[in-house]
C-alpha positions as MATLAB code, in Angstrom:
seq = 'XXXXXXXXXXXXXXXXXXXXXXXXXXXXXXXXXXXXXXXXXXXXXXXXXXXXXXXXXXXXXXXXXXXXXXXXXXXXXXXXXXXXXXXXXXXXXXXXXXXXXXXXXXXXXXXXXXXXXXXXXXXXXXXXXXXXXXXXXXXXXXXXXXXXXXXXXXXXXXXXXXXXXXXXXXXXXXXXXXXXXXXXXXXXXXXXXXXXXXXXXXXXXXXXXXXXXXXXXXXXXXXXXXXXXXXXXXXXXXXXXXXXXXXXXXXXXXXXXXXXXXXXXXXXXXXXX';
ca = [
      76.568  105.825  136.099;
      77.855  107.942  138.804;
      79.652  111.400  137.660;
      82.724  112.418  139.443;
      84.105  115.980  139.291;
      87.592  116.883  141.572;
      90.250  119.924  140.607;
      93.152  118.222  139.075;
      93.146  114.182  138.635;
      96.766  114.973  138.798;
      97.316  116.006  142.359;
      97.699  112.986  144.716;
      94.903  113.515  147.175;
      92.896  113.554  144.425;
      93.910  110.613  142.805;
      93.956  108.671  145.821;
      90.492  109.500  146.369;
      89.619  108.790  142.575;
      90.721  105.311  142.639;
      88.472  104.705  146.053;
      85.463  105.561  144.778;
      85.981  103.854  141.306;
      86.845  100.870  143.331;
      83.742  101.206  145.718;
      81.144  102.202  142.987;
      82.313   99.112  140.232;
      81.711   96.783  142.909;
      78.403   97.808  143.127;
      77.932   97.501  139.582;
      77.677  100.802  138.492;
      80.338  102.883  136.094;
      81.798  106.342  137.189;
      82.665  109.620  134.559;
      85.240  111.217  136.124;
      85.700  114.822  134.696;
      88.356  117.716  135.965;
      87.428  121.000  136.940;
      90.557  123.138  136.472;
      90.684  126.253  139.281;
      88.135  128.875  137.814;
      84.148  129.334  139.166;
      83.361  129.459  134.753;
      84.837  126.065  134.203;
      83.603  124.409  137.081;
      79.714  125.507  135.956;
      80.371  124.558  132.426;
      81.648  120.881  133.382;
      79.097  120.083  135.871;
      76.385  121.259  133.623;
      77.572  119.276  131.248;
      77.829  116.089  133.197;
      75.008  115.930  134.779;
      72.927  116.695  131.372;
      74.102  113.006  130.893;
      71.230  111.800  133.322;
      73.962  110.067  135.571;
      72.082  108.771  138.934;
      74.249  110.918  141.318;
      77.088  113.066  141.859;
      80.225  113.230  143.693;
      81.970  116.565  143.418;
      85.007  118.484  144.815;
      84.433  122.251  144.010;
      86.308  125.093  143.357;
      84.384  127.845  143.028;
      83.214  130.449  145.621;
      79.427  129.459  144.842;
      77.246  126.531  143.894;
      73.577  128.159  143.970;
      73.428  127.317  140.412;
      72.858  123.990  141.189;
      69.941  124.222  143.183;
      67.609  123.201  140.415;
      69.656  119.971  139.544;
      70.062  119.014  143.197;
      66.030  118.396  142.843;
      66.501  115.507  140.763;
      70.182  114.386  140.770;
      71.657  113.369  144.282;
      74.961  114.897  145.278;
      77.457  114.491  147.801;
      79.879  117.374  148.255;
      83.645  116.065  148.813;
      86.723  118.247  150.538;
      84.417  121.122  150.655;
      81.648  122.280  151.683;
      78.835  123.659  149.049;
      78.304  127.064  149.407;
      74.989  128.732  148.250;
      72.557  125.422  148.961;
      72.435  122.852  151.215;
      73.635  119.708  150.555;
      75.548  116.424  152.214;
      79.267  117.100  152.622;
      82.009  114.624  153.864;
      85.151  117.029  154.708;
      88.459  116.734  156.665;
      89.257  118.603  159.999;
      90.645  121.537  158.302;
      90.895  123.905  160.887;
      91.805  121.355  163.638;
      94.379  119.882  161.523;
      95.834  123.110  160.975;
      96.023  123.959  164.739;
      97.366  120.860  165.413;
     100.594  121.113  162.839;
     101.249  124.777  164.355;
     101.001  123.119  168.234;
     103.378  120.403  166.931;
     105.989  122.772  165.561;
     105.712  125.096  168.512;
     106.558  122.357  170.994;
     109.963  121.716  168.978;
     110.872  125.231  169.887;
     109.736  127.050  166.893;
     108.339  130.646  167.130;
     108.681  131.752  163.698;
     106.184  129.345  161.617;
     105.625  130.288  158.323;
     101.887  129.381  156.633;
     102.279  128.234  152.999;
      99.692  128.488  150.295;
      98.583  129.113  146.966;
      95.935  132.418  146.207;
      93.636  130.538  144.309;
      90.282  131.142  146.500;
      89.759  127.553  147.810;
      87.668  127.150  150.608;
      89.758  124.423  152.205;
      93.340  126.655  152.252;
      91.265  129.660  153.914;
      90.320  127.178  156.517;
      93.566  126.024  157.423;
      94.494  129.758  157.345;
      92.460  130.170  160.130;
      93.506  127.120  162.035;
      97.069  128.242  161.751;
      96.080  131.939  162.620;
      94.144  130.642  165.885;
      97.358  128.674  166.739;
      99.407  131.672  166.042;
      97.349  133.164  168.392;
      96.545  131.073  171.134;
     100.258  130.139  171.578;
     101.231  133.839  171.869;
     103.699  133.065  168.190;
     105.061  135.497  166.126;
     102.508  136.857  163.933;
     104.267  138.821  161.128;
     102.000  139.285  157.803;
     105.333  138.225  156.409;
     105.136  134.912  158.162;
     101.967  134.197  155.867;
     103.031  133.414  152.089;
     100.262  132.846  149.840;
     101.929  135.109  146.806;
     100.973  133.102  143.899;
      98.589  130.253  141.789;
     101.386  128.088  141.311;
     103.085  125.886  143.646;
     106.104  126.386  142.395;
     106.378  130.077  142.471;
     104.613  130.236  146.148;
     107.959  127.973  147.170;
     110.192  130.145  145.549;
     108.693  133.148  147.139;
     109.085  131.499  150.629;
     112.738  130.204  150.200;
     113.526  133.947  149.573;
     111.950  134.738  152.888;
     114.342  132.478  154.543;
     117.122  134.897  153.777;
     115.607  137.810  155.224;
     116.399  138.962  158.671;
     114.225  136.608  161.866;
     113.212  134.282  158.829;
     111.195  131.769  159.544;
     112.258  128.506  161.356;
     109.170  126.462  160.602;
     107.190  125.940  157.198;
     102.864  124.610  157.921;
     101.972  123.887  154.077;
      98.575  124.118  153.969;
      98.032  121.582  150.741;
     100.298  118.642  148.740;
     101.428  120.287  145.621;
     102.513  123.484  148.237;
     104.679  120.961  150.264;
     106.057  119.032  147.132;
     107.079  122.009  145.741;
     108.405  123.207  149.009;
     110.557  120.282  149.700;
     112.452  120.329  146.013;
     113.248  123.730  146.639;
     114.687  123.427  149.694;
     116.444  120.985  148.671;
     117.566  123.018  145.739;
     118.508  125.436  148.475;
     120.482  123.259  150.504;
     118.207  123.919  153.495;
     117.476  120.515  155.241;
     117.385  122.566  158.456;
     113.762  124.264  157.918;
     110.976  122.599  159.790;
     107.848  121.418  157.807;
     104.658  119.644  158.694;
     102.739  119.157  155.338;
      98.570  118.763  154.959;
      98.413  115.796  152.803;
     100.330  112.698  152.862;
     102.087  112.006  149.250;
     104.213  109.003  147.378;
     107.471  109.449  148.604;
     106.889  111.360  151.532;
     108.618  108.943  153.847;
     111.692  108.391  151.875;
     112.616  111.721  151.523;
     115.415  113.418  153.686;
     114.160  113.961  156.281;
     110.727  112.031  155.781;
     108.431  114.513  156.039;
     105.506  115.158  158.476;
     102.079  115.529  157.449;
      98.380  115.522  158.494;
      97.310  112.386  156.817;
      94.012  113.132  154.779;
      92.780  109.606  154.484;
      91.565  110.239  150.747;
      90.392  106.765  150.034;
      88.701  106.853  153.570;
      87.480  110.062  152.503;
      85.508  108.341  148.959;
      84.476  105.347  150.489;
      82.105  107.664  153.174;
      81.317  109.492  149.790;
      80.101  106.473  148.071;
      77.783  105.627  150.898;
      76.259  109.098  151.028;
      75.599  108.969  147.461;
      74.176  105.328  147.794;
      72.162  106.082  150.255;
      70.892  108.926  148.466;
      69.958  107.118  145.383;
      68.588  104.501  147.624;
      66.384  106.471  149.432;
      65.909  110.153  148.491;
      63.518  110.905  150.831;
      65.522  109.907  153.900;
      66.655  112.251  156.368;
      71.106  111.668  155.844;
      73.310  113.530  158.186;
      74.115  116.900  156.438;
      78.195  117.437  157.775;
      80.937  114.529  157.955;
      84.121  115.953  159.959;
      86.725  113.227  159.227;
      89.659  114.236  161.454;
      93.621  114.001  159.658;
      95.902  112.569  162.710;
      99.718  114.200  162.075;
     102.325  111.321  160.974;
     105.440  112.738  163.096;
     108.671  111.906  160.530;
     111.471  113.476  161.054;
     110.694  117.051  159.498;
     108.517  118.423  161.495;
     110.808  117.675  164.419;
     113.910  119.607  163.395;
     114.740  122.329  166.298;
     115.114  125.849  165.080;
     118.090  126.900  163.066;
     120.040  128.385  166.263;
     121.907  130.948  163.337;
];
């Protein structure tokens, strides 16, 4: 058996990426426990412990916390392949997306529509892959001479929900912003029902993530597409090859790059009010 540990089975990436590697690893014949981390460094620790006390043959595992060092002494005997983010603390074989790249990219894109005022939207739990697309936005910000307001950055709360709210308030406020970069799905899900709420269909958004439903909405919404059952499948074969042959020499850093899907939101002009 092959343990699998992500944040939240619930969030779509996540899932996505779930059902690849189940598909992947059953064809090979072997079984996956799948297990859910939750947000804090404690639970994380506790889980993983606890899986891999069940002798599986390898790992697969999204993390959340700051540090992994505690799993230097199971790396010795249990192969692990890092997913989403990079294991901080020891080394170990990662398979990640284009985080900062993508992020520069969705800021470019929204620029060359006109916009000036791009918001950054995010949630203040301290994942690794939000405070790289921070600084992909931030270098974009930068590099295309934007406006670069703290206010402009909205990363008030845990919940999705509340980190939308806080940013559809900011749209009342004097020079609001024009442009919305949400730096994860639930961010931009929550985002898009409360702008809807709000009656604002003239805010531009480029999402990181694609979702169900995306492209039906009004107006279909641009996003960096992750590629999250690309994303297990290069997993898998890490962790095969691993198992297969622990001794071999594996490259340590997969870059997967997340091409933008242009649909319709992310090419709204600015609000000329």
């Amino acid at each position: 058996a092959v343990g699998l540990a992500i944040p939240d089975i619930g969030d779509p990436f996540f899932a996505e990426m779930t059902s690849s590697i189940e598909v992947d690893l059953v064809s090979r014949g072997m079984a996956v426990v799948v297990t859910s981390l939750g947000q804090g460094a404690e639970s994380e620790r506790s889980a993983l412990e606890a899986l891999l006390r069940r002798q599986i043959s390898g790992l697969i595992v999204a993390c959340v916390s700051a540090d992994q060092s505690y799993l230097a002494p199971w790396q010795e005997r249990t192969p692990m392949v890092f997913v989403d983010r990079a294991p901080k603390g020891l080394p170990g074989v990662c398979v990640i997306e284009d985080d900062v790249g993508g992020a520069r990219e969705a800021v470019r894109h929204l620029a060359s529509h006109g916009h000036r005022r791009i918001a950054f939207l995010g949630v203040s739990i301290p994942v690794a892959t939000i405070r790289r697309r921070l600084k992909g936005y931030r270098s974009a910000v930068a590099e295309l001479g934007l406006d670069d307001r703290p206010d402009l950055v909205c990363i008030p709360a845990e919940s999705p929900d509340e980190a939308a709210a806080e940013l559809v308030k900011r749209l009342e406020a004097p020079s609001p912003p024009t442009a919305v970069f949400s730096s994860n799905i639930p961010s931009t899900m929550a985002l898009v029902l409360a702008l809807q709420r709000a009656g604002r269909t003239d805010v531009a958004l480029v999402g990181f993530g694609d979702f169900p439903m995306a492209a039906a909405l009004s107006p279909a919404v641009t996003v960096l597409d992750q590629d999250p059952g690309g994303l297990g499948r290069i997993a898998v074969e890490r962790l095969v090859q691993r198992i297969e042959e622990p001794h071999a020499r594996l490259r340590r850093r997969t870059v997967l790059p997340v091409p933008l899907i242009p649909r319709g939101s992310g090419e709204l002009p600015p609000n000329p009010v």
